[in-house]
N, C-alpha and C positions, 0 to 999 in steps of 0.2 A: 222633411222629417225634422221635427222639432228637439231639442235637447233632452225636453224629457222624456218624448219616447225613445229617443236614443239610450237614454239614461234607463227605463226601464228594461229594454229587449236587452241591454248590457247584462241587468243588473239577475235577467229571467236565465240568460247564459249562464253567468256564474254559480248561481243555485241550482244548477242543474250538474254543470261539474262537480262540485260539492256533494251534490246528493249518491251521483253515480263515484265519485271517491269513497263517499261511508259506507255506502253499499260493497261494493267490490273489496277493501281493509276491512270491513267489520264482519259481524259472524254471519249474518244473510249470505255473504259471497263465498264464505270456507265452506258450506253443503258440497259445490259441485264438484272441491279441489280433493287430492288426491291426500293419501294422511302423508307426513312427510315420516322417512325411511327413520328407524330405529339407529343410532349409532353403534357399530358393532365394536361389542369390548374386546379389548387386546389382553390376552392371557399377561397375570404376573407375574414378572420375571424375578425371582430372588436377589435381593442386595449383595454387591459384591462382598468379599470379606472386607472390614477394616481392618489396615496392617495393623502391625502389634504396634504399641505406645513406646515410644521412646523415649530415656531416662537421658539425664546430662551426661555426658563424655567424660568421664576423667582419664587424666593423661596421667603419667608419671613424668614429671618435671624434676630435672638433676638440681642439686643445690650447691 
């Protein structure tokens, strides 16, 4: 077997990978697959309260 046939029956391999990858990823191969599941939404829950806003502290400091 010489190089270049080796070289080609390589090279007949890998185009054949390649083809049977684009086929199977691309849209020719999603006909037979199943649709993928809807994600179910989760009811919205109301935001808690925000506490009330707090003002500075004043103290009564003796003099």
């Amino acid at each position: 077997m010489t190089s270049q046939s080796f070289a080609g029956l390589l090279g007949t391999i890998i185009a054949i990978v390649a083809l049977a990858a684009a086929v199977y990823y691309g849209p020719i191969g999603q006909f037979g697959k199943p649709p993928k599941p809807a994600p179910v939404a989760q009811p919205a829950e109301p935001a808690p309260a925000a506490p009330a806003p707090r003002g500075p502290v004043v103290r009564e400091v003796p003099n």
